[in-house]
C-alpha positions as CSV (number, residue, x, y, z in Angstrom):
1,X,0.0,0.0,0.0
2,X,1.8,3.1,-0.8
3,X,1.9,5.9,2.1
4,X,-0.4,8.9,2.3
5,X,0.8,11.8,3.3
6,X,-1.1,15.4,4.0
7,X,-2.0,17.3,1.2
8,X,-2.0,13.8,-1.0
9,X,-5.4,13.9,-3.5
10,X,-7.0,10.8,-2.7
11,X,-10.4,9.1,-3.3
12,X,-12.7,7.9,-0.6
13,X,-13.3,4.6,-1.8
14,X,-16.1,3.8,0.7
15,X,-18.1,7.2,-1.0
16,X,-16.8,7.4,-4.2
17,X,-15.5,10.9,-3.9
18,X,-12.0,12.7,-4.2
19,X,-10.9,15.2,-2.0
20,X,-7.2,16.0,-0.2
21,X,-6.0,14.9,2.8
22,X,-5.5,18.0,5.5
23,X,-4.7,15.9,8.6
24,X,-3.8,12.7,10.1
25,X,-3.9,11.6,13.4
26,X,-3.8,8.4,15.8
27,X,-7.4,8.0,17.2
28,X,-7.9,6.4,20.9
29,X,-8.0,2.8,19.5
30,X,-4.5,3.3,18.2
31,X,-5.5,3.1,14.3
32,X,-4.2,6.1,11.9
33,X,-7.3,8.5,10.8
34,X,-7.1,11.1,7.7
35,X,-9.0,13.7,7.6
36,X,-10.1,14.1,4.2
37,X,-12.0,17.8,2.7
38,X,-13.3,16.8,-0.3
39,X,-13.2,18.8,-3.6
40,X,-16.9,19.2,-3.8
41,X,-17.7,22.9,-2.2
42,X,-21.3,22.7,-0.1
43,X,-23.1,21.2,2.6
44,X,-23.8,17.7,2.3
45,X,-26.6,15.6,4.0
46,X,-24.1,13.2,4.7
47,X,-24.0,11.7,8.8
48,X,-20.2,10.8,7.9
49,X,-19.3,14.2,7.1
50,X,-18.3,17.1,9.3
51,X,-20.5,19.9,7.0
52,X,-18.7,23.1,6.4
53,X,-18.0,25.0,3.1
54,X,-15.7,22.1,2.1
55,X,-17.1,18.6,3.9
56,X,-14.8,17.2,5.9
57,X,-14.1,13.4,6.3
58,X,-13.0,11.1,9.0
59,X,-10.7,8.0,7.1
60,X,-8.9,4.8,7.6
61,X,-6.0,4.0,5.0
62,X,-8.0,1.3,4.0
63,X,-10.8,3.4,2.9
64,X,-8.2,5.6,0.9
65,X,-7.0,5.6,-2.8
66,X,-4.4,8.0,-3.5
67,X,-4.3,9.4,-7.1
């Protein structure tokens, strides 16, 4: 699997969007998170999503293609 770093583009595999990666951070149960903002400007009626002018997204590398 090849390493993501911040500010890698990436697509969110388990929503089929791109976005870029602006954080990355070890969570409480010791697994890596990215946070990804996606490329798509509005609010979203996604659960998933921290809504802002650019939806933010909470990641495992798993769920994470890097292009």
């Amino acid at each position: 699997m090849e390493t993501i770093n911040e500010l890698d583009h990436v697509r969110m595999l388990h929503k089929g969007q791109t976005g870029v990666v602006v954080d990355i951070c070890i969570g409480a149960d010791g697994k890596t998170y990215y946070t990804v903002e996606t490329d798509i400007e509005g609010y979203t009626d996604d659960p998933d999503a921290y809504n802002g002018e650019w939806p933010l997204y909470d990641c495992t590398a798993d769920q994470l293609e890097k292009i």
